[in-house]
N, C-alpha and C positions, 0 to 999 in steps of 0.2 A: 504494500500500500504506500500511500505518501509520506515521503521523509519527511519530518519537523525539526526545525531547531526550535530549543527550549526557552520558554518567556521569561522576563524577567520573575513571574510569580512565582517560579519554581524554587526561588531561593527563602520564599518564606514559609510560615508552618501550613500545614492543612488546614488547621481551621479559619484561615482568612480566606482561602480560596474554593471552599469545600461547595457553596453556595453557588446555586447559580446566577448568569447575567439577570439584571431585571428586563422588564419587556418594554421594546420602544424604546432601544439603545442609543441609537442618535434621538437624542432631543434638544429643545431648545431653549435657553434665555431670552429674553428682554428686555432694556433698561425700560423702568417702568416709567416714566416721563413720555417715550415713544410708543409704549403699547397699545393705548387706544387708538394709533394710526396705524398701525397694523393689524390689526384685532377688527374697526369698525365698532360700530356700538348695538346693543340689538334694540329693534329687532332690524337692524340697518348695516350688515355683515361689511368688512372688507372684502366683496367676490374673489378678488384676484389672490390673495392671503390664501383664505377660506379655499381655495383650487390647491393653490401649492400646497400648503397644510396637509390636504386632503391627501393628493401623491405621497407625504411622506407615510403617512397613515398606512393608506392602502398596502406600500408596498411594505411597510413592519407589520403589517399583522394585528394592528393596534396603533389608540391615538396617540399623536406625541405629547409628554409629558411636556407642561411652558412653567416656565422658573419664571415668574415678573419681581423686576428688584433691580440691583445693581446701585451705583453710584449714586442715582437720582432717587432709590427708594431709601434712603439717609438722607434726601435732600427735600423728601415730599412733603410739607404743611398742608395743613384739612383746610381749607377754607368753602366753607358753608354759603357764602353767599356768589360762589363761581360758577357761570352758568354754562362754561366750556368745562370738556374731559382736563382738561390740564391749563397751563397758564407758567410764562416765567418770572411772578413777581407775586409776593401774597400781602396786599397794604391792608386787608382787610383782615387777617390771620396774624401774621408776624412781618414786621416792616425791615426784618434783618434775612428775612428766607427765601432762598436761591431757588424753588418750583413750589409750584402748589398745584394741588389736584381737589377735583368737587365730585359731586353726591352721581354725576353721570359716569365717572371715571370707572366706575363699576360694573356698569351696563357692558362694558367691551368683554366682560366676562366670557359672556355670551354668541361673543363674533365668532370664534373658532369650529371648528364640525362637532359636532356631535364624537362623543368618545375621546375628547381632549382633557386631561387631567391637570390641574394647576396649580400652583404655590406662590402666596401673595408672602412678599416682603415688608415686615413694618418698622417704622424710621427708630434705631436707635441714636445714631451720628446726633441729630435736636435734644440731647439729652435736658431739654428743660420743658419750661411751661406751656412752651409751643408741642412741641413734641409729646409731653404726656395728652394734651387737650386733642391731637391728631390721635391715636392709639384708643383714645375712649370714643371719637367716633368714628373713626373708620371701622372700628371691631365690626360692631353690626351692618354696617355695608357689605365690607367683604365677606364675613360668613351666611350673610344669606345669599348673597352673589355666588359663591361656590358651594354648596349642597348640591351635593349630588357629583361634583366634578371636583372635587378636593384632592389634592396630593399627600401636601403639607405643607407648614407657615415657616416663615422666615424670621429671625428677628435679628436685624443688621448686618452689614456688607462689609467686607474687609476692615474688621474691626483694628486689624493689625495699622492700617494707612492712617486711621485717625492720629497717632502719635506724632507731638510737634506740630499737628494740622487743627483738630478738631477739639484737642487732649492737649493736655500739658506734655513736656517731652519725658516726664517721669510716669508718665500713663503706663500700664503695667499688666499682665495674666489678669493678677487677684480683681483689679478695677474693672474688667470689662469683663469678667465672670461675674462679677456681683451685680453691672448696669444687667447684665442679659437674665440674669435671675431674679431682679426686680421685676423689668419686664415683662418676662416672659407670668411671671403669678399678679401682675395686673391684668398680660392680656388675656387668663386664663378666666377669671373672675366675671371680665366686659363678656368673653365666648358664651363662658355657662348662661348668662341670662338673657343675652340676646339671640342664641343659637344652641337651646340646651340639648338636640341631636347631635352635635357638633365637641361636644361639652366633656363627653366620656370615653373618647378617644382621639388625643391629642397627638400629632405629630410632628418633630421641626426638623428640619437640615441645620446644621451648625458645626462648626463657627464661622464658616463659609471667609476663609482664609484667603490671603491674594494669592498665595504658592507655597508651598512645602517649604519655601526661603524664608517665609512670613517672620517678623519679630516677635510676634506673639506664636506660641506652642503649643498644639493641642494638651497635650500630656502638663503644661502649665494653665491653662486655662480651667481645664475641667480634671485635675488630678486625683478624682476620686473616683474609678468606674463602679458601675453601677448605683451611684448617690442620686438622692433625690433629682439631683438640677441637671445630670443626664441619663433619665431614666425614657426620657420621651421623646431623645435624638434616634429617630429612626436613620437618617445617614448622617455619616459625617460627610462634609462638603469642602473643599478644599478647590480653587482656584486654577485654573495654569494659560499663559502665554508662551510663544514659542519666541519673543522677545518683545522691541519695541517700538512704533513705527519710527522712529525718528531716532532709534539707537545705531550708532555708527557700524559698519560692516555688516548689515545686516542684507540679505541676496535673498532672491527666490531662488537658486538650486542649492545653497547651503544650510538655509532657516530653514525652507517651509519644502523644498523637493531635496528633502533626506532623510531617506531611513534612520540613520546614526541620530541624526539632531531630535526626530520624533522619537525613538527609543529612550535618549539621553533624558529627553524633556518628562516620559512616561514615568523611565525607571523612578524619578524623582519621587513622582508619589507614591508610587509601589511600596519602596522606601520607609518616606514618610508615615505609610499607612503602619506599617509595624508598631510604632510609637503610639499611637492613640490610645486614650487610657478610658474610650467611649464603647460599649459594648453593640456595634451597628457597626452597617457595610461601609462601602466607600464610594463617593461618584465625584467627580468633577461637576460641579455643578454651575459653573460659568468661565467659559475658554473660547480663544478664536486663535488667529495666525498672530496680531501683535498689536498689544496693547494699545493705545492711543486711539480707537477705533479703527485699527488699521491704516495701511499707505496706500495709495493709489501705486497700482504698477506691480505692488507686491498681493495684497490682501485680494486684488478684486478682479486676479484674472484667473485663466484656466491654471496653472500651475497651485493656486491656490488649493482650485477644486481636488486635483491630484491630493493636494493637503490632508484636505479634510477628509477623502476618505483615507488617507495611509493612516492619519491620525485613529479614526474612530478602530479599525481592524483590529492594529497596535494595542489598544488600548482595551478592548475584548480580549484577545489572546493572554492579557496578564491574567486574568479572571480576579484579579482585584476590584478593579473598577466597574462597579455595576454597571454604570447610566453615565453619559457625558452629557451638556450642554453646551451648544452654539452661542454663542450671544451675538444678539441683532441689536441695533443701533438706526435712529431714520437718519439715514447720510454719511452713512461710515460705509467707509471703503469691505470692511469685512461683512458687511451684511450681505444675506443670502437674496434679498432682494425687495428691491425699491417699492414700497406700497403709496405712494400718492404722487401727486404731482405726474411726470411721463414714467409710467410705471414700467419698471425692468427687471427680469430674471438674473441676475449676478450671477458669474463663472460659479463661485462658488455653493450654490445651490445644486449643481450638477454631482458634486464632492458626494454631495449627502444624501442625494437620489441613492449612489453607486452603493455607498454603505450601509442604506438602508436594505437594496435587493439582498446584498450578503450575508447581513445581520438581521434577516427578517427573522421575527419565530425568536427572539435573541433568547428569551430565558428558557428556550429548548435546547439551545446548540451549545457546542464545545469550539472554539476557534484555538486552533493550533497555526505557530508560522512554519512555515517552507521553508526546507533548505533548496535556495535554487544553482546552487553552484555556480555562481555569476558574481559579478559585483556588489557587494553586502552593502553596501549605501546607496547604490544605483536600481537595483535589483530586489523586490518587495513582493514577496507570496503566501498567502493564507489557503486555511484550509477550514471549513468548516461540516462538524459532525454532529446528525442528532442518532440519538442511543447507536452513538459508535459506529458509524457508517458515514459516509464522507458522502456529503450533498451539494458541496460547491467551494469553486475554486476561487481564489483570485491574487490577479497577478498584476503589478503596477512597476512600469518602464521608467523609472523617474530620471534620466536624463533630458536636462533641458533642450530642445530645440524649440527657436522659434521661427515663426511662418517668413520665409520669404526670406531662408538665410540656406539654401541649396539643396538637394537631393535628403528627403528625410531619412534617417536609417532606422531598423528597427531590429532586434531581437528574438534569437527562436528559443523557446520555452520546451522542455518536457516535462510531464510532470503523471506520475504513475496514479492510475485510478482504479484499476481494474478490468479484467477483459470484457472488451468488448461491449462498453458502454457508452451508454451518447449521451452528448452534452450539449446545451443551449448556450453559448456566448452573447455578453451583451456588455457593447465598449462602452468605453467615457474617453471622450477624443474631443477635438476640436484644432484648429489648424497651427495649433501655435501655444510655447509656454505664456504668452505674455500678449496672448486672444483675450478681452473682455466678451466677444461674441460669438455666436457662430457653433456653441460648444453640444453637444449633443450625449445620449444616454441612452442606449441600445438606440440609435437613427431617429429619436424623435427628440423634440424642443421642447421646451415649456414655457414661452415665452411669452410676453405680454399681447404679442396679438391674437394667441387663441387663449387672452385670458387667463393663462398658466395653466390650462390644459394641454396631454400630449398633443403632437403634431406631427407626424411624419414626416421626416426629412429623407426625400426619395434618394439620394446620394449617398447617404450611410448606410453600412453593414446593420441588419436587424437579425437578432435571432439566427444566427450563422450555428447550424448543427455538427460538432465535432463529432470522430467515431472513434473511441480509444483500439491500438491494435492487440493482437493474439498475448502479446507481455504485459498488457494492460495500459500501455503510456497512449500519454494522447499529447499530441504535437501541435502549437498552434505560435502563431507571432504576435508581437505587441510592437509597435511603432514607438519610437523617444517619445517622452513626453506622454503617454498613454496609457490605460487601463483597460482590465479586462475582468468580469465575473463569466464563470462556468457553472450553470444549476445543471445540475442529474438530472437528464428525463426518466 
C-alpha cells in the first residue's frame, strides 16, 4: 500500500492524538466588525457568501463551523441607539471606543445556510464600564440569535497583545486568568436568564493565543487542569500566521509554497499542544498566510491557494489539531472573497475548495503524509483513510512558476494504491503562481458571475479517471505550481 512518512504527532503520547478530527475541518473566522457584510442580515442573506459557504459545506459533508471575533471583537461597544449592523465610532456608548455594533448586528446570525454552526466573541480588551455594560446586553442578543446553531463562546482575543497596548507592561498569566474568570461567571449568570436552554451546557475556546510564541502561556494562565475556570474549555485555541505582510524577506515560494515553512509553522503547535494544563482538544482557531490582513501579491493569488490547502492537509495528518480557521477580513488581501461592493472569488478560496474535497467526512478519516521520493519542500503528498482503506490521494507541485515566464514543467508522480483500481482526479490549477484569476477546481469556477456557483470551465481537465496497474501504482503528473486530489471510485 502507500508509503507515509511520519507527522509531527507521532512524537507525542497517544492520548493527545487518540481522538479523532472534528467535522468540517476547514472552517472559518471573521473579524467580527466585517461579519455582517459577509453574512447579510436575515431575513436578507449575502447570496453570493451564502453560494460559496454552501460549496464549502457541500463538499465536507457538513456546515462550516464560523469563529466571529478577532481584533474588532475586543474592540466592539453595544451601542443601543445604532440603527446600522456596525458603525466606526460609539459617541452615544463610549466617546473613547474604536467600533461599535447595534441590536441588528445579530440578525446576520442568520445569513449563513442552514447547518452553519457559530461562536460569538465577547469584548474582554474594554475591561471597564463600557465593556461590562456591552457583555450584559449583548448576552441576550447573541444567545437567542444562536439557538439552535451554537458552537461555543469566546471571551477575548489574543489576550497575550494587550501587554504594553491595552494593559500595563507588567500585565501578566495571573491578570488575565482572573479578567477571563470574572467574565466569563458574569456572562454565565446574563446566559442563565436570558437563554436558560443555553444555560446548562456551556462551552468556550480559550485563550485563543496569537501563537504558540504568545507571552502569555497556556500552562500559566490556566495552571490548574481540571479546576473550576477550565472545566468548560471544550478546545483550546491557539492562533498561527505563517509571518507578516510587511515583515522583511518574506516570498511566496518560501513563506507560503513550502512544505518545510508549513511543517515548521505546524510543528509549532503540535509542540505547544503538549504543555497545556486544559483537559480539551486542540484547533487553530484563527490563521491565514500573514498577519496584517495579508499582502497583495502574496496572500491573494493562486500560490496562496496552493497554501491553504498544503496548510489545512499538514495540519490533519498531525491528528493534533482538530479544526482550523481561515480568517476573512472585508478588504484584506487574504480573504477568501470579496462580498460587497464588485464582488470577487479570491485565489485563495480555490485552497479551500481542494481541502475540503480531501478532508470531506474529516472526523471519519485518518490523513497520513506521502513519502514521494522527490523534493521534500517542493514535493507534498497525502493520503487519506477511512476504517483503514485508503480513499484518496493528494498530491501538490509547489514549485513556483509563473504565467508567461516559458515552457511550464511539470512532474511525474507514482504513488501505490492497489491493483487495479480507478481513481477520479480533480486539479487546482490556474495559469500562474502569482494569477489572482483564472484559477479553477476540478475545471469549474466559482466566481462572481455565476454568483459563486460552479461553472464549467470547458478548457480544464474534469474528473480525468486514473487506472492503477497489475503492482497496484497509479501514474499521473502534476504541473509546477499545481495540485491534484484522487477519490477511489
Amino acid at each position: 500500500m502507500v508509503k507515509y512518512s511520519v507527522p509531527a504527532s507521532i512524537l507525542l503520547s497517544q492520548s493527545l492524538v487518540a481522538a479523532s478530527l472534528y467535522d468540517s475541518y476547514v472552517s472559518l473566522s471573521f473579524e467580527l466588525i466585517g461579519f455582517p457584510t459577509f453574512a447579510g442580515e436575515f431575513p436578507s442573506p449575502n447570496a453570493f457568501s451564502h453560494n460559496l459557504m454552501q460549496n464549502l459545506a457541500d463538499l465536507q459533508g457538513s456546515g462550516v463551523v464560523v469563529r466571529v471575533g478577532g481584533n474588532s471583537g475586543d474592540r466592539a461597544i453595544y451601542d443601543s441607539t445604532l440603527t446600522t449592523a456596525t458603525a466606526s465610532a460609539c459617541p452615544n456608548a463610549d466617546p473613547g471606543a474604536w467600533q461599535c455594533i447595534g441590536k441588528s448586528f445579530f440578525e446576520s446570525y442568520g445569513g449563513f445556510p442552514a447547518g452553519t454552526r457559530y461562536s460569538h466573541q465577547f469584548n474582554v480588551g474594554a475591561y471597564n464600564s463600557s465593556g461590562w455594560a456591552t457583555l450584559k446586553s449583548t448576552v441576550p442578543l447573541a444567545c437567542k440569535a444562536l439557538e439552535g446553531q451554537l458552537e461555543f463562546w469566546e471571551v477575548g482575543n489574543e489576550p497575550d497583545l494587550y501587554i504594553g497596548s491595552r494593559r500595563p507592561s507588567t500585565y501578566n498569566a495571573a491578570d488575565y486568568a482572573a479578567e477571563w474568570v470574572n467574565t466569563t461567571q458574569h456572562f454565565e449568570s446574563y446566559l442563565k436568564t436570558a437563554c436558560p436552554s443555553l444555560g446548562g451546557s456551556i462551552k468556550y475556546i480559550a485563550p485563543s493565543l496569537s501563537s504558540p510564541g504568545a507571552k502569555l502561556k497556556i500552562n500559566a494562565i490556566f495552571p490548574d487542569e481540571g479546576s473550576a475556570a477550565t472545566s468548560k474549555i471544550s478546545q483550546v485555541s491557539v492562533h498561527n500566521y505563517m509571518n507578516g505582510a510587511t515583515s522583511p524577506g518574506v516570498t511566496l515560494q518560501n513563506t507560503l509554497m513550502s512544505h518545510t515553512a508549513v511543517v515548521n509553522s505546524i510543528t509549532n503547535h503540535v509542540n505547544y499542544a503538549k504543555t497545556s494544563t486544559i483537559s480539551a482538544e486542540y484547533i487553530i482557531g484563527e490563521h491565514n498566510s500573514l498577519y496584517g490582513g495579508g499582502a497583495s501579491g502574496l496572500s491573494d493569488v493562486f500560490g496562496a491557494a496552493l497554501w491553504a490547502m498544503e496548510f489545512s492537509l499538514y495540519a490533519a495528518s498531525t491528528g493534533v489539531i482538530k479544526r482550523i480557521h481561515f480568517h476573512q477580513s472585508v478588504g484584506s488581501p487574504y480573504a477568501a472573497w470579496v462580498p460587497s461592493g464588485t464582488l470577487n472569488t479570491n485565489a485563495p478560496y480555490y485552497g479551500k475548495l481542494a481541502a475540503s474535497t480531501f478532508l470531506a467526512h474529516s472526523s471519519t478519516i485518518e490523513v497520513k503524509t506521502l513519502a514521494l521520493n522527490k523534493d521534500a519542500d517542493k514535493d507534498s503528498g497525502y493520503a487519506a483513510y477511512v476504517n483503514g482503506e485508503l480513499r484518496r490521494v493528494a498530491v501538490l507541485n509547489l514549485r513556483q512558476y509563473n504565467s508567461g515566464s516559458g515552457t511550464r514543467p511539470s512532474q511525474n508522480y507514482t504513488v501505490q494504491v492497489g491493483a487495479g483500481t480507478s481513481w477520479t482526479s480533480q486539479r487546482l490549477t490556474a495559469a500562474g503562481a502569482t494569477d489572482k484569476s483564472g484559477v479553477t477546481f476540478n475545471g469549474f469556477s466559482y466566481d462572481a458571475n455565476s454568483n459563486g456557483l460552479a461553472q464549467r470551465v470547458a478548457s480544464q481537465e474534469s474528473g480525468k479517471v486514473y487506472r492503477a496497474d497489475s503492482n497496484g501504482n497509479i501514474n499521473f503528473s502534476v504541473q509546477n505550481t499545481e495540485a491534484i486530489v484522487l477519490v477511489k471510485n
